[in-house]
N, C-alpha and C positions, 0 to 999 in steps of 0.2 A: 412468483405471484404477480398480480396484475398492480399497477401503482395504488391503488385503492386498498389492498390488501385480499382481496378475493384469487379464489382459482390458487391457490397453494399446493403445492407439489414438491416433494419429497424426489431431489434428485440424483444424491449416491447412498451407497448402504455400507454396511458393515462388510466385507468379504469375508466367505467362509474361512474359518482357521484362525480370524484375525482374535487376538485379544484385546486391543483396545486400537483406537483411532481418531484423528480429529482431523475435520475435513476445512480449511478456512482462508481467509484473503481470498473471495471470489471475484473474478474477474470477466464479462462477456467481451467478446472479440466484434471488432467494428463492423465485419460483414454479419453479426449475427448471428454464425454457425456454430459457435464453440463458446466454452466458460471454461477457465484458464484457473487452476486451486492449489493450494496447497495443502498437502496430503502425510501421515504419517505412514499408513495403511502401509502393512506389509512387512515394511524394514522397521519398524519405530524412528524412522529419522525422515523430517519434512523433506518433500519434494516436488517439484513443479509436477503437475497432470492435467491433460486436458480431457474434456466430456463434452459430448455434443449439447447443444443447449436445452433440449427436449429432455434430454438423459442418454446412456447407452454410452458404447464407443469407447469406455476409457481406458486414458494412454497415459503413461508415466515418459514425463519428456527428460529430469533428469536424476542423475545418478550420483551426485556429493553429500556429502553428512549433513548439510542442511538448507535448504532452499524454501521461500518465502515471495511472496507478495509478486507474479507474475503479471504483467501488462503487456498487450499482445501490439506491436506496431501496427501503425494506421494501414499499413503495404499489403498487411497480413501474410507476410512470410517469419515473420522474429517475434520471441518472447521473452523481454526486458526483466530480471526479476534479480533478487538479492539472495546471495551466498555467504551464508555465514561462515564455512567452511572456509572460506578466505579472506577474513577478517572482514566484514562485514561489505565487500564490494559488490558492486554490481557487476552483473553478466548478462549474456543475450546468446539465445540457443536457437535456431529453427523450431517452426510449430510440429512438425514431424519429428521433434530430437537429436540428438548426433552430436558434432563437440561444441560447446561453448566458446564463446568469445569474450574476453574482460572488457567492459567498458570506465570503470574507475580505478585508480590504482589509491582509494582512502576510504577510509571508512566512513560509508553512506548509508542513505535509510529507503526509506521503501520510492521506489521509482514511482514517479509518474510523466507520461506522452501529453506533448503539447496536442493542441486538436489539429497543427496543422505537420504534425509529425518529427518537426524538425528536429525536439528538444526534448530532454528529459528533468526535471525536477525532480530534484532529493534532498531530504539531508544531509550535510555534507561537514567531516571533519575536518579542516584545515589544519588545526594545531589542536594537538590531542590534551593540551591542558588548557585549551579554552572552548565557550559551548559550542554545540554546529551551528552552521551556518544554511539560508537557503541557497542553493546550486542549479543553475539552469545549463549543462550540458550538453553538448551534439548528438546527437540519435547516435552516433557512431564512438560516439567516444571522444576523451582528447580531454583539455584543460576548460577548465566553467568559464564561459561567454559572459556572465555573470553570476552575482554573488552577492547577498542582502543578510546583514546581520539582525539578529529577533532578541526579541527581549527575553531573559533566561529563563520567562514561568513561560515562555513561547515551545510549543513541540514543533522544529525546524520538518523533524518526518512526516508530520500529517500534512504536509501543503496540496493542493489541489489546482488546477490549473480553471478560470475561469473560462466559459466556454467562446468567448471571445477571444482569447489567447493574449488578451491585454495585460493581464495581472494573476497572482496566485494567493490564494487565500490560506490561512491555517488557522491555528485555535491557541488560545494563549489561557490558559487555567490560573487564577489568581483568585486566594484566600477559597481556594476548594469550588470555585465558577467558572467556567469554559463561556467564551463567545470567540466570534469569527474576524480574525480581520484579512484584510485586502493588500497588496503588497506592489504596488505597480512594476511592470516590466521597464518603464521607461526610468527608475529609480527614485520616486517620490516618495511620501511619507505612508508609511501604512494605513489607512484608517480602518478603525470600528464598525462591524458590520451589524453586528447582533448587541442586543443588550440583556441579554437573562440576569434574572438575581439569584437561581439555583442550579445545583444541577452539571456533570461534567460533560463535556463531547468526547466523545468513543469515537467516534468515525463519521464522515459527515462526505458529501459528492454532491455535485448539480445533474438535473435534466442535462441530455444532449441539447435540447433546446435554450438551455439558462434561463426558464419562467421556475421550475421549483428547484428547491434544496431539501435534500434528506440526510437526517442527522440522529446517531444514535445516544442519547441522554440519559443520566441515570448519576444514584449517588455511591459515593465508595463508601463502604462501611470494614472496620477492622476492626477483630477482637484480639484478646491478647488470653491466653489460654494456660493454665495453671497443671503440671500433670507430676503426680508424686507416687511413692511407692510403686515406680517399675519396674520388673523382675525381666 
């Protein structure tokens, strides 16, 4: 859809034969040609796929018990994305498929590409009995460049790379309230971006140009469900 909300379009379907599917973490590719998803379709187990951005074309790039959250490098030859199947690290495959390559060897969360391609941001587990940490990494792999500890109501995986490439932002949820904050590259203090009194972030990105932010908000609700004489 158009930023406005207009012109909506409907762009994978259900495959015939499929019994159930869920198509999500969409991703468009920097030259614009492709949107980069992940996919149960088919096998019931997520998988990277790519589709042209109009619709059509689509490819299944990989083939392990579960793949998520695909980010297409600035190059546009490589597709950054997270394997569960391997304890939760990252990997990078060609936009065309074929074999993977590891780029972490710990337990990380959803990748994100610096704007000027160098780096990736993740979550990142350092020592598995304490929280993650944010990790800014070489495109290629190897040990974190750096490393910024969050505060534990802080989600280290949602960071997002400011389009400046100066700083990364994430979302810190305290007393059931999400707001944004700012995380410098050069190692300063984080600060406060947003100030909501309601309300959680689900998912949040900038403009290529960093004039808007779009953020998805909403409340959790949970019931607690009572169920007797089951046969």
């Amino acid at each position: 859809m158009q930023s406005d909300g207009s012109d909506q379009k409907q762009l994978t379907s259900e495959p015939q034969g499929s019994i159930y599917q869920t198509d999500v973490d969409p991703a468009v590719s920097s030259d614009l040609r492709y949107i980069f998803f992940s996919s149960d379709r088919i096998t019931g187990n997520p998988h990277v796929w790519r589709i042209d951005v109009g619709g059509g074309n689509i490819k299944q790039l990989t083939n392990g018990t579960g793949e998520s959250n695909p980010r297409m490098t600035p190059d546009g030859r490589s597709v950054v994305y997270l394997d569960r199947s391997h304890n939760t690290f990252l990997w990078k495959v060609s936009i065309d498929g074929g074999d993977p390559t590891p780029i972490t060897d710990k337990p990380s969360g959803r990748p994100v590409i610096s704007p000027d391609g160098k780096f990736i941001a993740t979550g990142y587990e350092v020592d598995p009995n304490a929280p993650s940490k944010i990790a800014v990494i070489p495109i290629d792999g190897g040990v974190p460049v750096k490393l910024f500890d969050v505060a534990p109501t802080a989600s280290a995986s949602s960071v997002v790379w400011r389009p400046d490439g100066r700083s990364l932002v994430y979302f810190d949820t305290r007393d059931g309230v999400s707001n944004l904050w700012s995380q410098p590259l050069d190692g300063g203090l984080p600060a406060q971006l947003t100030d909501f009194r309601s309300d959680r972030i689900y998912c949040f990105d900038f403009s290529s140009d960093g004039h808007q932010l779009a953020l998805a908000r909403g409340d959790k609700i949970s019931n607690v469900v009572l169920f007797s004489n089951l046969k």
